[in-house]
C-alpha positions in Angstrom: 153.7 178.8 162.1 150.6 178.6 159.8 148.2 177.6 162.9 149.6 181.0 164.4 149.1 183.1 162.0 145.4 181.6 161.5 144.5 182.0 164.9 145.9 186.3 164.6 144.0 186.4 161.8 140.5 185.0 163.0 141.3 187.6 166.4 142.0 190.3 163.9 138.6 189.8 162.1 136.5 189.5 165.4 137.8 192.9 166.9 136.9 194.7 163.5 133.5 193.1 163.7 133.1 194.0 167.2 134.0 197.8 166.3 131.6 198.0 163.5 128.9 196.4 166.0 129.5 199.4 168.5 129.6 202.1 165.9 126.2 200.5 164.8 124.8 201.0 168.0 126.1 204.3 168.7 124.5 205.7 165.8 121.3 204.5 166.3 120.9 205.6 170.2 122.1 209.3 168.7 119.2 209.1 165.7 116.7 208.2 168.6 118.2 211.5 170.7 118.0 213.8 168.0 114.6 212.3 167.1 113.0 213.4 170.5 115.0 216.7 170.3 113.3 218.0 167.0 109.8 216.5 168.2 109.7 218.9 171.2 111.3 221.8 169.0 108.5 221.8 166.2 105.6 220.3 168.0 105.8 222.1 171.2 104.8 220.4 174.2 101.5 222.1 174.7 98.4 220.5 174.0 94.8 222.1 172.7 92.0 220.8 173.8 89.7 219.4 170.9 86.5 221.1 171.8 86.9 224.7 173.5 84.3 225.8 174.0 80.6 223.9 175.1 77.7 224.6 172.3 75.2 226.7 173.4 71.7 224.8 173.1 68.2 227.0 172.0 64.9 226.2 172.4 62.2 226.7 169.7 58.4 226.1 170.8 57.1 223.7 168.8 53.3 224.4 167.4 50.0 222.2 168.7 48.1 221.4 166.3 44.6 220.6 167.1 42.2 218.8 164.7 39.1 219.3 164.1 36.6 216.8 163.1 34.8 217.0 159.8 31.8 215.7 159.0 32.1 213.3 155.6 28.9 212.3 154.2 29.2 208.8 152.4 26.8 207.5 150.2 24.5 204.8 151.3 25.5 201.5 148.5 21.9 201.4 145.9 20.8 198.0 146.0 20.9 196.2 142.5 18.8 193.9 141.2 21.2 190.4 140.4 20.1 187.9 137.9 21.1 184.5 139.0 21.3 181.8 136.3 19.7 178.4 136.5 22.1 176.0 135.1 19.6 173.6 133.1 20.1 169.9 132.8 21.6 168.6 129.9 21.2 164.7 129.3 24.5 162.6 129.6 24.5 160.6 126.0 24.3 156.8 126.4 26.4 154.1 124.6 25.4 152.3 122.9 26.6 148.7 123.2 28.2 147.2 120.1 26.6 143.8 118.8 29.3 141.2 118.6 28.6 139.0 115.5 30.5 135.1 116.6 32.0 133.8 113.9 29.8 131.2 112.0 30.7 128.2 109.7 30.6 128.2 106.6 28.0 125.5 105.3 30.0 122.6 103.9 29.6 121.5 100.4 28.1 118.3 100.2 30.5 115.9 98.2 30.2 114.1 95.3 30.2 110.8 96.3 28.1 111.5 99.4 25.6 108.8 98.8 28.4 106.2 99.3 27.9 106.1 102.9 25.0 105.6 104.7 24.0 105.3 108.2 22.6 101.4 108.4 20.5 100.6 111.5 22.6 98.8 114.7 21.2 95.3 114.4 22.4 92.2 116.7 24.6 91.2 113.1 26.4 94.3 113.0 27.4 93.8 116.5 28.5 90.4 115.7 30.7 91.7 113.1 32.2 94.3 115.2 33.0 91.8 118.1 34.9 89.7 115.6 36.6 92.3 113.6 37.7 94.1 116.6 39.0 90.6 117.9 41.1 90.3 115.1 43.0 93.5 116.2 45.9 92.5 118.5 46.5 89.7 115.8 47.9 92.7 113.3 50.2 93.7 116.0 51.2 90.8 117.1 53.4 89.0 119.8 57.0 88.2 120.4 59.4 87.6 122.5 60.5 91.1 123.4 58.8 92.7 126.2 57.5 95.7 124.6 55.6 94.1 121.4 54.2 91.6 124.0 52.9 94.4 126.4 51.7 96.0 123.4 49.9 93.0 121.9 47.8 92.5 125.3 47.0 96.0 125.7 45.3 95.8 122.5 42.9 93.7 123.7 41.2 96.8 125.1 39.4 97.4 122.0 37.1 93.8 121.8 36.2 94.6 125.4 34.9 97.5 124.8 33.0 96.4 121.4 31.8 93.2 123.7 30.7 95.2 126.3 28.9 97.6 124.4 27.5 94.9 122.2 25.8 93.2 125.8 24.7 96.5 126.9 22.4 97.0 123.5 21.4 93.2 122.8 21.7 91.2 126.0 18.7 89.1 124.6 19.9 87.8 122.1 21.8 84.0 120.9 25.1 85.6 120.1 25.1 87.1 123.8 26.3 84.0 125.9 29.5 83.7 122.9 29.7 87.1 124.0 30.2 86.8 127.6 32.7 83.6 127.4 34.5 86.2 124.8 34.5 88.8 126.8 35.9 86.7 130.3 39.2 85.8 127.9 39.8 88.9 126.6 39.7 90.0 130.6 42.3 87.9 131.1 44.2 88.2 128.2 44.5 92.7 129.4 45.4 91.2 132.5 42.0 92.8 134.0 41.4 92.2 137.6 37.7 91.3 136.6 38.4 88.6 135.1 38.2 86.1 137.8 34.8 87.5 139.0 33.5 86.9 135.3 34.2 83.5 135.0 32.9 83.0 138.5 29.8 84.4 137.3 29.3 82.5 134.2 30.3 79.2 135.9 27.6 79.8 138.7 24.9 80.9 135.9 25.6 77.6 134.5 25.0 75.4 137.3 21.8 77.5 138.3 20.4 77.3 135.2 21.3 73.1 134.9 23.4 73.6 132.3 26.2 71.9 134.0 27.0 69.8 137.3 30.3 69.4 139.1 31.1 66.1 137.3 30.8 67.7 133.9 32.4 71.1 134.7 35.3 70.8 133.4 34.2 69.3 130.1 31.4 72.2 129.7 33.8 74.9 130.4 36.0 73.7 127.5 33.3 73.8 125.6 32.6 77.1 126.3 35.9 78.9 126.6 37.3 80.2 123.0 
């Protein structure tokens, strides 16, 4: 029962929609009637034409003018007299080149005691004494059994080498010169110095050149001579 009376109501509803619909449209095609229908009443259905009539064009003559030429008298430019300027030559100043004073020493003082040394002259004695104090120098360093003090203590030896040689290049004349060379061939050897062999070479053939020595006493007269 309540399914039927759903269903009469939803019919119900549509036909009264429907019915509204039609009025709808029935008033709408009478407003666009009545629309044309007072259009055609006010307006009239004749049309005027914008422009009636067609303008009516005059013609005005237009004046010629003719020119006439004029004569115009222009002045002929008066020459003037222009000064022109010589620019004169102005000298360019030159520098001139700073003097840079070096910086000098002051004089020394002479000292007090100045008189205490004196410069002796280089005699075959003082060379002596040099050979023999320098040879004393790797004893104050001295020799052991580690590695380093004993590189050190023949490295030292450098210093009598050079006081020997330099005491054979001034006085090679002289007594204390052969001591000299036999010194000098041990301290070779004693650096380690490659020229060591060819110095004893040489001083063993000097000596049998000059008879100091034969083969039979060779080894007895290089004892002797070696320090």
């Amino acid at each position: 029962m309540a399914d039927t009376s759903r269903n009469t109501n939803k019919i119900a509803l549509l036909a009264l929609n429907l019915f509204i619909a039609a009025i709808c449209i029935a008033g709408c095609l009478l407003s666009i009637l009545l629309y044309k229908t007072q259009r055609n009443t006010i307006f009239g259905n004749t049309t005027t034409p914008i422009y009636a009539f067609r303008p009516t064009r005059t013609w005005t003559p237009i004046p010629t003018v003719t020119l006439t030429p004029t004569l115009a008298r222009t002045p002929r430019p008066v020459s003037t007299a222009t000064v022109t300027l010589t620019p004169t030559q102005t000298d360019t100043p030159t520098q001139t080149p700073t003097i840079t004073v070096l910086p000098s020493l002051t004089p020394a003082k002479p000292l007090v005691y100045s008189d205490a040394y004196k410069l002796l002259p280089w005699s075959p004695a003082s060379a002596d004494y040099m050979v023999q104090l320098m040879q004393g120098y790797p004893v104050t360093i001295g020799s052991s059994t580690s590695s380093t003090s004993s590189q050190a203590y023949f490295q030292a030896f450098e210093l009598p080498i050079f006081a020997l040689k330099e005491s054979l290049l001034r006085f090679s004349d002289v007594s204390q010169a052969d001591p000299w060379e036999w010194t000098l061939a041990f301290d070779l050897a004693l650096a380690g110095s490659p020229q060591a062999g060819e110095k004893y070479a040489d001083l063993i053939a000097g000596g049998l050149k000059r008879d100091q020595t034969d083969i039979s006493q060779l080894y007895a007269w290089f004892q002797l001579k070696e320090p």
